[in-house]
C-alpha positions as semicolon CSV with decimal commas, in nm:
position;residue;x (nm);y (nm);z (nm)
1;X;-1,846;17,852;4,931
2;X;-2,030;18,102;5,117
3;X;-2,029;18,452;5,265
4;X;-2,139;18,475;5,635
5;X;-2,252;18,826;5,575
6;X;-2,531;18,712;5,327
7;X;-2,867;18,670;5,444
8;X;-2,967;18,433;5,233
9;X;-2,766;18,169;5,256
10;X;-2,770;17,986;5,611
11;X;-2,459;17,809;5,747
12;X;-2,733;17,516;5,817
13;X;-2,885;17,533;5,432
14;X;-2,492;17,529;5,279
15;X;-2,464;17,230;5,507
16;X;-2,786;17,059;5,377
17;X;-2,658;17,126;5,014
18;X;-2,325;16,974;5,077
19;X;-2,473;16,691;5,197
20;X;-2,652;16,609;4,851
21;X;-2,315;16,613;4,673
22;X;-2,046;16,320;4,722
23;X;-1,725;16,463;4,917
24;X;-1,916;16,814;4,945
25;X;-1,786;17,072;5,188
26;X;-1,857;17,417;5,261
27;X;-1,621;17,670;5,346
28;X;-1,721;18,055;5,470
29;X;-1,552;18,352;5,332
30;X;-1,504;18,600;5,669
31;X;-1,692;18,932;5,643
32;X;-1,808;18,928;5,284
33;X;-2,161;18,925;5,153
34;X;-2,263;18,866;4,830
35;X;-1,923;18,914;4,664
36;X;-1,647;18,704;4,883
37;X;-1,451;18,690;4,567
38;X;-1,366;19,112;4,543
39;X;-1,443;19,148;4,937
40;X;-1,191;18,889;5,017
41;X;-0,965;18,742;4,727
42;X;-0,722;18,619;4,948
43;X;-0,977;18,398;5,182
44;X;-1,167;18,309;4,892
45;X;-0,849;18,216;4,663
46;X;-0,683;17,973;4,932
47;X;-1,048;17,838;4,955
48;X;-1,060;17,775;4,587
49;X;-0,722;17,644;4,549
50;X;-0,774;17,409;4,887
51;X;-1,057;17,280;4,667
52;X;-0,906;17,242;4,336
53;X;-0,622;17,039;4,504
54;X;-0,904;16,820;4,586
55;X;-1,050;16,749;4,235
């Protein structure tokens, strides 16, 4: 998971990193940076359960 509002962390290099692990996504928390899970606990909860479901 990933904030678009952090610097550090491309959309492109998320994508790379997915890549390397089987059945990896990414999914972008909306207007958060390095915290998506305070800035945006809904977003980032339906994320994280969407996952879970998944596992």
């Amino acid at each position: 998971m990933q904030s678009n509002l952090a610097y550090f962390c491309e959309d492109a290099m998320a994508g790379r990193l997915a890549k390397l692990v089987p059945g990896g996504h990414t999914a972008t928390v909306p207007a958060t940076a390095h915290y998506p899970n305070m800035e945006n606990p809904a977003r980032f909860s339906a994320e994280l359960t969407s996952f879970l479901e998944t596992v």
